[in-house]
C-alpha positions as CSV (number, residue, x, y, z in Angstrom):
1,X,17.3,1.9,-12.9
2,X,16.5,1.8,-16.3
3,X,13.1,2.1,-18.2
4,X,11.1,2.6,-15.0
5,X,10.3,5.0,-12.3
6,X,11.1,3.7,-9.2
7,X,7.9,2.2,-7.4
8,X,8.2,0.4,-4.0
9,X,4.6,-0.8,-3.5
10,X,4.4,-2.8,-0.8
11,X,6.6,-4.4,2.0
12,X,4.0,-7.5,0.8
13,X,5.0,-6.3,-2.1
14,X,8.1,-5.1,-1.0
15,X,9.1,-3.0,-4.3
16,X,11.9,-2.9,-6.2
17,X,13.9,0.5,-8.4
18,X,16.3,3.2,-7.9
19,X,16.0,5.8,-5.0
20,X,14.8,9.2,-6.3
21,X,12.0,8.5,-8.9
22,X,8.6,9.2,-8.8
23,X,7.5,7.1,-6.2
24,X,9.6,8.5,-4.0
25,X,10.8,11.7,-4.1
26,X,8.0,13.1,-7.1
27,X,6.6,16.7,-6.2
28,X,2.6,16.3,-5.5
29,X,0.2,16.9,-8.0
30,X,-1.9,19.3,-8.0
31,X,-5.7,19.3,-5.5
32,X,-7.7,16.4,-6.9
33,X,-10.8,18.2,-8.4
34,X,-12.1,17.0,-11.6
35,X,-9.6,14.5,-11.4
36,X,-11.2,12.0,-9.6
37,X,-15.0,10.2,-9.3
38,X,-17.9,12.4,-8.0
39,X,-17.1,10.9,-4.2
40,X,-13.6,13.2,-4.1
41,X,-14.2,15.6,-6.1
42,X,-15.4,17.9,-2.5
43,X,-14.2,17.2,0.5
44,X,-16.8,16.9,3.0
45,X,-17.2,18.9,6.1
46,X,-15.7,18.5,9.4
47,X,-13.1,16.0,10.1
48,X,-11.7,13.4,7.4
49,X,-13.4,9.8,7.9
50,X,-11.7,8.2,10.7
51,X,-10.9,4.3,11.3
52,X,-13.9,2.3,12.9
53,X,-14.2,1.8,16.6
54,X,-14.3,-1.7,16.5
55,X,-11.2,-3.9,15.9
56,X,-10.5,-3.5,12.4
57,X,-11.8,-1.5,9.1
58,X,-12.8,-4.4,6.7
59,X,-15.2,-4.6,3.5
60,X,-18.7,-6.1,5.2
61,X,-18.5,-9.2,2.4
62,X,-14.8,-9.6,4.0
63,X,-13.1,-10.9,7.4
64,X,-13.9,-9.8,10.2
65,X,-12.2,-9.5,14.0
66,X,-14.7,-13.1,14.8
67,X,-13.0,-15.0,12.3
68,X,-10.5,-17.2,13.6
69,X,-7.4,-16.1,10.9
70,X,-7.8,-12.3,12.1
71,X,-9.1,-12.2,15.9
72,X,-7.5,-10.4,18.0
73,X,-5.9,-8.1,15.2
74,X,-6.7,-4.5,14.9
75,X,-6.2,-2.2,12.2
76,X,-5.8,1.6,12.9
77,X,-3.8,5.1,12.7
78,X,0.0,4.9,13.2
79,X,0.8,5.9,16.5
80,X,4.0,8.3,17.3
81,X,7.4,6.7,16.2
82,X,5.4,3.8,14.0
83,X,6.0,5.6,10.7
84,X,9.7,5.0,11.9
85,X,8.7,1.3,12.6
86,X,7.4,1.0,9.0
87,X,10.7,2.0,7.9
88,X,12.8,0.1,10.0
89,X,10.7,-3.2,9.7
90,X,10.8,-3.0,5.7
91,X,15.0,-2.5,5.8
92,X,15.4,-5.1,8.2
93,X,13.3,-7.9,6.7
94,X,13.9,-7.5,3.1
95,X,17.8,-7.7,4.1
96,X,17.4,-10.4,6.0
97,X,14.9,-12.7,3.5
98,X,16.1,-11.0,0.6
99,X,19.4,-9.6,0.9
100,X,18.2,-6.0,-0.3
101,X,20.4,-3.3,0.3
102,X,19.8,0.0,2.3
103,X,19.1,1.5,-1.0
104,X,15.8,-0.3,-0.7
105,X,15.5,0.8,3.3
106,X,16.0,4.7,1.9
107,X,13.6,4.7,-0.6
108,X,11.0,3.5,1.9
109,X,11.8,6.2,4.3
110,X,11.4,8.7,1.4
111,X,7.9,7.3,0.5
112,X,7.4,7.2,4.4
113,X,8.5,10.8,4.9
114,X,6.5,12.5,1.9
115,X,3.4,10.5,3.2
116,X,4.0,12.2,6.8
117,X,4.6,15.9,4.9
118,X,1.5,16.2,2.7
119,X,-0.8,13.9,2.5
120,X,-5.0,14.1,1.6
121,X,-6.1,12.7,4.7
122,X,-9.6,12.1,2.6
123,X,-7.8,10.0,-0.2
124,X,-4.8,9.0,1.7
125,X,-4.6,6.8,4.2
126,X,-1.9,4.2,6.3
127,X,-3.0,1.2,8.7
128,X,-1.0,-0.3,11.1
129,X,-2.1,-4.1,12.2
130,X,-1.7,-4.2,15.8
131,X,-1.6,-7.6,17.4
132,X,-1.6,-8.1,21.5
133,X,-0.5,-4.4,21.7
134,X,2.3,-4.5,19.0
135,X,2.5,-3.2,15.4
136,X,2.8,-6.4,13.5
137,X,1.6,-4.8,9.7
138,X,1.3,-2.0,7.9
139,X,-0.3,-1.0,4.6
140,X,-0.3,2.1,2.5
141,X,-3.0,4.0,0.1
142,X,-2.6,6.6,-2.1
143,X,-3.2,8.6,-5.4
144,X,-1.0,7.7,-7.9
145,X,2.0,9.8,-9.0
146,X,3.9,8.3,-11.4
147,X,1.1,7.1,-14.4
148,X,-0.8,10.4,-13.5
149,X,-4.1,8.5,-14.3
150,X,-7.0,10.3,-13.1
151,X,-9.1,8.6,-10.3
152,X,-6.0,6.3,-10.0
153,X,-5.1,4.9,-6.5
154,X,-1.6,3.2,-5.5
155,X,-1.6,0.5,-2.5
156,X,2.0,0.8,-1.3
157,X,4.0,-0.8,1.6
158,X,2.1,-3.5,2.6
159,X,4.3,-5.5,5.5
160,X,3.5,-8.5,7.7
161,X,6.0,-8.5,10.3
162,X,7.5,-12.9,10.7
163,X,5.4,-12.5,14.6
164,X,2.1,-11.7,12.8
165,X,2.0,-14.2,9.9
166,X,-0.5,-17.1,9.2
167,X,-3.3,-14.9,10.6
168,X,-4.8,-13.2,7.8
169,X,-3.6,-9.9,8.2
170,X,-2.1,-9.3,4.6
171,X,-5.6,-10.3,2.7
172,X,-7.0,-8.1,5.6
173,X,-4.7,-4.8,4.7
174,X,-5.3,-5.5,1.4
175,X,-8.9,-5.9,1.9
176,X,-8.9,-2.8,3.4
177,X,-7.3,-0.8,1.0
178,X,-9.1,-1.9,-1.5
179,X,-12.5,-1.2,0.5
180,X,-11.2,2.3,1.2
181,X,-10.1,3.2,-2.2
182,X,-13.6,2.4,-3.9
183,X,-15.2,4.2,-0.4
184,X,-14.2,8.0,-1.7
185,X,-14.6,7.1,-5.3
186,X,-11.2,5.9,-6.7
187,X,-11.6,4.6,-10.2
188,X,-9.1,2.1,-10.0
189,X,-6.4,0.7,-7.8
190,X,-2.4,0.0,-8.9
191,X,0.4,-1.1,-7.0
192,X,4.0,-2.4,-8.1
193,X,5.7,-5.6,-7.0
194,X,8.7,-8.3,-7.4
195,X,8.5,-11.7,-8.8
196,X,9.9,-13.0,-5.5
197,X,7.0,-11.5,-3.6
198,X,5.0,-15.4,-4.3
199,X,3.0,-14.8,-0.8
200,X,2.0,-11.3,-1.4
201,X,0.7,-12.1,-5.4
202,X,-1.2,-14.3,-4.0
203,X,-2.8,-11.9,-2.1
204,X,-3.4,-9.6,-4.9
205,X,-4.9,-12.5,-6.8
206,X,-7.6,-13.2,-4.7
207,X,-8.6,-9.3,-4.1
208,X,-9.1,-9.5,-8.3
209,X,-6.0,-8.1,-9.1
210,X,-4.7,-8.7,-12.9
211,X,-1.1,-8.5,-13.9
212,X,-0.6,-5.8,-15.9
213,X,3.2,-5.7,-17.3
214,X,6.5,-7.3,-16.0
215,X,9.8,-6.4,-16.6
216,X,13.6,-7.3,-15.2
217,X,15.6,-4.2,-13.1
218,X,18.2,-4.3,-10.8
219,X,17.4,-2.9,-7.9
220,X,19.0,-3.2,-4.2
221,X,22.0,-5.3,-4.8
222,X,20.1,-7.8,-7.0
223,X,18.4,-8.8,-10.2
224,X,14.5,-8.8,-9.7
225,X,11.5,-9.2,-12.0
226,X,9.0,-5.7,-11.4
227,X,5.3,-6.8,-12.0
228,X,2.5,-3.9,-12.5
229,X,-0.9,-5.0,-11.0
230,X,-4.5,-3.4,-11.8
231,X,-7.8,-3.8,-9.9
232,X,-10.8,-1.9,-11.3
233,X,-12.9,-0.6,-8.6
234,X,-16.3,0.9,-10.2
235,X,-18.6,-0.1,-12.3
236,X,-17.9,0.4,-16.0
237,X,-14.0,1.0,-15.5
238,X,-11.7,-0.3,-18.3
239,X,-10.3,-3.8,-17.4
């Protein structure tokens, strides 16, 4: 694709660009020290922060499992064979409301399979949305690759499966991203989307994200319109 390295962002926001750019296939950069805010700078001891015993890891201002739109959801670790289910769920539905290509399907398996390679398990993190037992959701966090921007999260992959819709769970993986990201000291939080993604920009609207830059690519069989997003996450970060 042309101008841009290839970025697929969500399955919310379901991204758009060529197989093999940075998002995808990039090598990692190097241990995060004085590159990010004083809260990941040192890991701290013992075990990375795990998810919350309760139903679901959400901001405190935010939804939580009593309100009607997200009971009975739960957010946690991907279970064996549901990094595959992220993969398959994101080929399948984009072809089917979208009429992406398997180009699309590949690049998320490459994003997938990095992720389960080498990942920072203290800056880097995937939920799965699990509703009456099944994965329904998933959503994606981590540092940012391709603008190299210190401090710089990237919320990738974000998915609501048809079954799980009309709940709440995308502002609730969003939420939680979000929450995490500022948590361990991220400065500020990206992601890359498509025009045709109306639902999910909606979502990144009401978390305070602003769009950033849009431009037209081809990418999976069809013409699209890739937006940037931005969402500043301390105090005193440029807007």
């Amino acid at each position: 694709m042309p101008g841009r390295a290839c970025r697929a962002d969500s399955a919310a926001d379901r991204a758009g660009c060529r197989a093999g750019s940075a998002a995808a296939g990039s090598s990692r950069p190097a241990a995060p020290t004085a590159r990010y805010g004083p809260a990941v700078r040192g890991h701290p001891p013992g075990p990375p922060p795990a998810l919350s015993s309760g139903a679901m890891d959400t901001p405190a201002a935010s939804r939580t499992p009593a309100d009607p739109e997200v009971k009975g959801v739960r957010l946690r670790d991907p279970g064996p064979g549901e990094l595959g289910w992220i993969v398959q769920r994101h080929g399948a539905l984009y072809a089917a409301e979208y009429g992406w290509n398997a180009e699309f399907e590949g690049l998320v398996a490459r994003i997938v399979a990095d992720f389960a390679e080498d990942h920072d398990p203290y800056l880097e993190r995937v939920w799965i949305a699990e509703l009456d037992g099944r994965p329904v959701g998933s959503v994606m966090c981590v540092r940012d690759r391709e603008d190299g921007a210190p401090g710089t999260a990237r919320l990738r992959l974000l998915l609501v499966d048809p079954e799980g819709r009309g709940r709440g769970i995308g502002g609730l993986l969003v939420d939680t991203v979000v929450a995490f990201a500022r948590s361990v000291g991220y400065r500020e939080l990206v992601l890359w989307t498509n025009d045709v993604l109306a639902d999910a920009r909606e979502l990144y609207l009401r978390a305070g994200f602003t769009l950033v830059a849009q431009r037209p690519h081809r990418s999976y069989g069809v013409h699209l319109i890739g937006q940037d997003w931005r969402l500043p996450l301390q105090e005193g970060s440029p807007r």
